[in-house]
N, C-alpha and C positions, 0 to 999 in steps of 0.2 A: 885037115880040111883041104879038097881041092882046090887050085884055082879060080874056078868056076864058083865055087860056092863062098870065096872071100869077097866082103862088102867094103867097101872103102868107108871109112865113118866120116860123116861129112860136120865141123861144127858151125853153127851158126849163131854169129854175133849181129846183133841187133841194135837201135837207137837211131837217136836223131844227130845230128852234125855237133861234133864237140861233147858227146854224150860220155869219151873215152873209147871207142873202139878199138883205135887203133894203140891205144897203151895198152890196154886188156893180151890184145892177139902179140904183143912183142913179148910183155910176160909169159905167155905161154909161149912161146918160141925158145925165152931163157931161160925155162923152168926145165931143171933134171928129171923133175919125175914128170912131167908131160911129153919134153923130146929131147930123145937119144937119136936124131939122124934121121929119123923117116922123112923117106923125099914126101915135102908139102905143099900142095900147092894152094896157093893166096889170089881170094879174090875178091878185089878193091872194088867194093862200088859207088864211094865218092872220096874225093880227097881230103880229108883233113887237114886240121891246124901241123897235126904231129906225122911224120912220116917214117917207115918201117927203113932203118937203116942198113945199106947194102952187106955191111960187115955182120949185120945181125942175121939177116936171111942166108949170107954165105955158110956162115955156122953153122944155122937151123940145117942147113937141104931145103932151103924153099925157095919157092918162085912166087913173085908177084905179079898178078895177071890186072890189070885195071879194064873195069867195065863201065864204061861211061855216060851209056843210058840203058834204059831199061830195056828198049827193040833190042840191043847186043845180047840180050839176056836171052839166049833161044838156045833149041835140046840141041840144034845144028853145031852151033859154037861151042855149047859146053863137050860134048859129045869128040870134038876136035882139040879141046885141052885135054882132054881126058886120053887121048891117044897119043899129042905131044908129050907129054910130061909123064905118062905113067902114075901117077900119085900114089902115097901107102895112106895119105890122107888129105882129105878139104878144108879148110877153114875159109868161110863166107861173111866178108865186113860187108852186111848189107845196108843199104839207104832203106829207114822204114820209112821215108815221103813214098818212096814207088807200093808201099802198103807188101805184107808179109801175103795176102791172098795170090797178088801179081806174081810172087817169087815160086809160093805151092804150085802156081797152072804148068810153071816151066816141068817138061818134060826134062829129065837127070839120066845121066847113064845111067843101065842098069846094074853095074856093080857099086850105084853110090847108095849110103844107108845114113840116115840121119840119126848122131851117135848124144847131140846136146843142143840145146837152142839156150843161148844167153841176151840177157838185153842189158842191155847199160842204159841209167839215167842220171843224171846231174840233178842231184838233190835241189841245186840252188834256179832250176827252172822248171822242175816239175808243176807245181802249182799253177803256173802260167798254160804251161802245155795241155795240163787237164781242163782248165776254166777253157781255155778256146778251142781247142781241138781234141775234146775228148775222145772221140770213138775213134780217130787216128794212134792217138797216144796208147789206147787201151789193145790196141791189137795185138802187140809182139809183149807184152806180159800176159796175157790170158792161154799163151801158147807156151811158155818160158819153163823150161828147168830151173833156169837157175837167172835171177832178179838182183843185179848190184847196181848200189845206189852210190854214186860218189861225191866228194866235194862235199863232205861231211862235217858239219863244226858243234859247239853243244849249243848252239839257235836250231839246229836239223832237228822238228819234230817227225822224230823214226817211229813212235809209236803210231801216230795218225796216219804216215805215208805206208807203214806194214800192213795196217789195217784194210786202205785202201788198194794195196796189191792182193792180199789173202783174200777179200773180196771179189777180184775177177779170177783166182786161181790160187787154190786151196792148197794145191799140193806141193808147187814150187817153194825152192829154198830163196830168201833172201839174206842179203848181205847190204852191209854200211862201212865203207871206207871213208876213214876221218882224214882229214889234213894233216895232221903230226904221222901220219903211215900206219894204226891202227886199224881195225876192224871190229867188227860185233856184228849180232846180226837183231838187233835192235829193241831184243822184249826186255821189257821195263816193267816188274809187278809195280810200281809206286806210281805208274802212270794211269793205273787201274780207277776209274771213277768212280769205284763203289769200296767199300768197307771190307779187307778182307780176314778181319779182324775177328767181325761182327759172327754174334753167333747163329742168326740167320740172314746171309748176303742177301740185299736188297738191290733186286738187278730194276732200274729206271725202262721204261718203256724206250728212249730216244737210244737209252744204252742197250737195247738187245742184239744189236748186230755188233760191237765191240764185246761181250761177253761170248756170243759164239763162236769169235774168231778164237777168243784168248781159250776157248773150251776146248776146240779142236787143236789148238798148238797143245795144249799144257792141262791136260786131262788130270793128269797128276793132282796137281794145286785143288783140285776140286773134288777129288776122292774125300769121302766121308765127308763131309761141306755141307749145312743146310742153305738152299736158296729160295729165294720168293722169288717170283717172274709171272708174266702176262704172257698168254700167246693163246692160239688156238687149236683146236681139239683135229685132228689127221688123221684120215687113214689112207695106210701106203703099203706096197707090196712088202713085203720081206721082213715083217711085222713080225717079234715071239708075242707068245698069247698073251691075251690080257693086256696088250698094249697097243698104246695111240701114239700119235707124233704130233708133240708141243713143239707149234712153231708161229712161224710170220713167214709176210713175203717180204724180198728183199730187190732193191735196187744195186745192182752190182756197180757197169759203168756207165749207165744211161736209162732215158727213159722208159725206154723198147725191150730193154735187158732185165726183164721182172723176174724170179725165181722162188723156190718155197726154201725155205730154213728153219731147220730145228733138231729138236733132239726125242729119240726112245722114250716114253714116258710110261712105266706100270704104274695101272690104276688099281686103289684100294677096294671098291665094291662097285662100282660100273661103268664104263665107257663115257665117257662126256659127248653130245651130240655132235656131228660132222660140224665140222668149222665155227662151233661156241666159241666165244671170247672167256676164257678162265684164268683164276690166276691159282698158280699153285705152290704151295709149299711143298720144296721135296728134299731128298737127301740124293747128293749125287755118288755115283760110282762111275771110276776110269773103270773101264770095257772095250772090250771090242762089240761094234757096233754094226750089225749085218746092215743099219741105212747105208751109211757112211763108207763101209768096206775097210775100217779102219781101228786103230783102239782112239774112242772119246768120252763122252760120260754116257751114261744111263739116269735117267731121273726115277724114281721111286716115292710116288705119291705121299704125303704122310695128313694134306689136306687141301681142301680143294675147294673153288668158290665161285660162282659166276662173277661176269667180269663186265664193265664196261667198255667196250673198243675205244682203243686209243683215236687222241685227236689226229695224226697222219696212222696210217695201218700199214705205211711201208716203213722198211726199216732201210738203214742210210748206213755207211760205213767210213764215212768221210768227217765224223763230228770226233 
């Protein structure tokens, strides 16, 4: 590869004050398989409790640049690190108060590439941060590779808080770091609020959006599986024949943020009318799934029935 055509990989760490940033980017600084020597350059954009120790950056090859408001944040300034320092890579502790849109307008050198976006939250104030300042909070995990939750103890409902991250952003990994120095990344089948037991799973109407999530993680579990479920009758581009899309609409992180959710469904002997309320009894198959672009289930009619619309017709992912 020429010069010209190497990217510098930029990472970007996320959160709110005290969320762990700045412990995150020191473990990567002391990690062997993350860095062997490449000059790095660090860029602070509030101070924390915890501070990146001189000894530790001297080892790394990095530099700590501190950026302490957002106007400092321009293509002029970065454009001027980026000639001082040389970099072979970025790491970005950003303040999500100044919001992850303000950070995207900034014009970047053109050999910078964005290589990961992480965000860090403190298990033990999430809840707080979603009840008041939701569509802040929700911004830098609806973007996020990779979603770590810390200050983890066994009161940390992971199941609920996974739910609600897989909700704004399907595809990202999460993680749970406990107090004693563990990890997991937090699926619990016994958390499951339906029977998985039973020889046909009885999925609850309030449960449809905790069953899709658990469908789309863990396809598997649901191979061969008979299920009952409500939802409504869909049709959507990239359809194989003879099939609908059994779904609902969902509330992801606000009220503004409506979407459709559901799964593949072959029908036994005819299409159920555009948007009918049905419930159906079916047999799932893990697949891959030309909606979804993904392997998840396939439902497979085996009966079917009109339905009454549920009392709320959105589905929540926060119960």
């Amino acid at each position: 590869m020429s010069q010209s055509e190497y990217k510098t990989p930029v990472y970007l760490i996320t959160g709110f004050l005290e969320s762990g940033k700045t412990s995150l980017i020191k473990s990567m600084l002391e990690d062997e398989n993350f860095s062997s020597g490449e000059r790095t350059l660090i860029l602070q954009c509030e101070e924390g409790i915890e501070e990146l120790d001189k000894t530790v950056l001297r080892k790394a090859n990095a530099v700590l640049e501190e950026i302490d408001e957002l106007s400092d944040l321009t293509e002029n300034h970065l454009n001027s690190l980026n000639s001082k320092y040389r970099p072979e890579r970025v790491i970005i502790e950003y303040n999500s108060v100044w919001t992850i849109d303000a950070l995207f307008k900034v014009k970047k050198p053109s050999d910078w590439e964005l290589a990961q976006m992480v965000t860090m939250i403190d298990s033990t104030t999430f809840d707080n941060y979603m009840t008041n300042m939701r569509v802040l909070m929700s911004e830098a995990p609806k973007l996020a590779d990779l979603v770590i939750f810390n200050r983890c103890d066994e009161n940390t409902e992971k199941s609920r808080m996974r739910r609600m991250i897989k909700a704004m952003n399907n595809s990202c990994n999460i993680m749970f770091e406990n107090n004693d120095g563990s990890a997991d990344d937090g699926v619990g089948e016994e958390d499951l609020p339906w029977d998985m037991k039973a020889d046909v799973i009885e999925i609850k109407d309030e449960d449809f959006g905790i069953w899709y999530i658990d469908c789309m993680e863990h396809p598997d579990r649901y191979n061969n599986r008979m299920v009952r479920v409500k939802g409504q009758a869909f049709t959507v581009d990239d359809l194989p024949k003879r099939s609908y899309l059994l779904g609902r609409y969902a509330m992801t992180c606000c009220a503004a943020d409506v979407g459709g959710i559901g799964f593949i469904c072959r029908y036994m002997k005819k299409r159920p009318k555009e948007a009918e309320w049905i419930t159906v009894t079916a047999r799932c198959e893990a697949a891959f799934s030309q909606v979804h672009g993904r392997d998840c289930i396939v439902l497979v009619e085996t009966e079917v029935e009109p339905a009454m619309k549920p009392d709320d017709e959105l589905v929540y992912f926060n119960r």
